[in-house]
N, C-alpha and C positions, 0 to 999 in steps of 0.2 A: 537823118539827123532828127532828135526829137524837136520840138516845139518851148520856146520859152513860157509863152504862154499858157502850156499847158502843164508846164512842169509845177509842181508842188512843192517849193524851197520848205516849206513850214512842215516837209513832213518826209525829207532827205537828209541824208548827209551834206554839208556845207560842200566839201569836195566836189558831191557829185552837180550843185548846184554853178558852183565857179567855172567846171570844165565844159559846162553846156551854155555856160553865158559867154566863155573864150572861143566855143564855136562857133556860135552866133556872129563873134565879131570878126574873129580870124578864119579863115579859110584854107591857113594853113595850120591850125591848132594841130599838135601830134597828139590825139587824146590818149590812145593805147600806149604811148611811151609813159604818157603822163601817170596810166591808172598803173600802167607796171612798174612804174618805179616805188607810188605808193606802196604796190603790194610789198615789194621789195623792203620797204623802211616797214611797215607791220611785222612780215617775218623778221624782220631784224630784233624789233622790241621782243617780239614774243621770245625769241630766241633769250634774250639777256634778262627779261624780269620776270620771275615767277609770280602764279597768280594766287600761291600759297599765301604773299605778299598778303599783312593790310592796302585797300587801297589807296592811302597818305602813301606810304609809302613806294607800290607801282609809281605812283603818280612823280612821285620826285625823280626816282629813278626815268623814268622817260623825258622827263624835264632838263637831266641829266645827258642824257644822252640826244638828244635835239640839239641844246646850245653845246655842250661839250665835246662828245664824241663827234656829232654830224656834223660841226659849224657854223649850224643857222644863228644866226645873229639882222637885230633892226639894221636898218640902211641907214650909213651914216655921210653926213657930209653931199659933196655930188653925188650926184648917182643918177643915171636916167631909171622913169619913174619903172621903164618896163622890164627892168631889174629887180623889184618890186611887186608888180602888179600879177607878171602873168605869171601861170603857175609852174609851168613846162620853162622858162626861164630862170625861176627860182631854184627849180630842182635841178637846171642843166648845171648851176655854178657847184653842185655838188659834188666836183671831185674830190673834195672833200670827205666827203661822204665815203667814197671808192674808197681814200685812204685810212681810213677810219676800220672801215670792213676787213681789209688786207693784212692789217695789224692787229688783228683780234683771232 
């Protein structure tokens, strides 16, 4: 496991900084689930937005497809925070996501 310490947040991807501070604290953190699902939503955008695109407009189009096709949406109302917080959580409520893909 890497080092918090030594990790360089200021000269990573955010991603890769969150799944190394979840393992820090969890022990049961699934990272490989976690990096593969990312991979997973990546090939997905690529797949649907050309980069022929302006990038305004890439940009909406994933924007687009994040809250619309995939789901994601703020946390409203209760909610425990670790629904929220951790990121292998966030992605598991993504059956959505599953259904998303299936109908496309």
């Amino acid at each position: 496991m890497r080092s918090l310490a030594d990790f360089e947040f200021n000269k990573a991807p955010l991603c890769e900084g969150m799944i190394l501070a979840c393992e820090a604290i969890r022990r049961d953190f699934p990272s490989q689930d976690v990096y593969d699902e990312l991979e997973r939503l990546v090939s997905l955008a690529k797949e649907e937005i050309s980069q022929l695109l302006p990038l305004e407009e890439q940009l909406e189009k994933l924007i687009a497809l994040f809250y619309g096709d995939w789901g994601f949406k703020a946390s409203r109302g209760v909610y425990r925070l670790s629904d929220a917080l951790w990121l292998d959580q966030v992605l598991s409520k993504s059956s959505r996501i599953d259904r998303a893909v299936r109908y496309h």
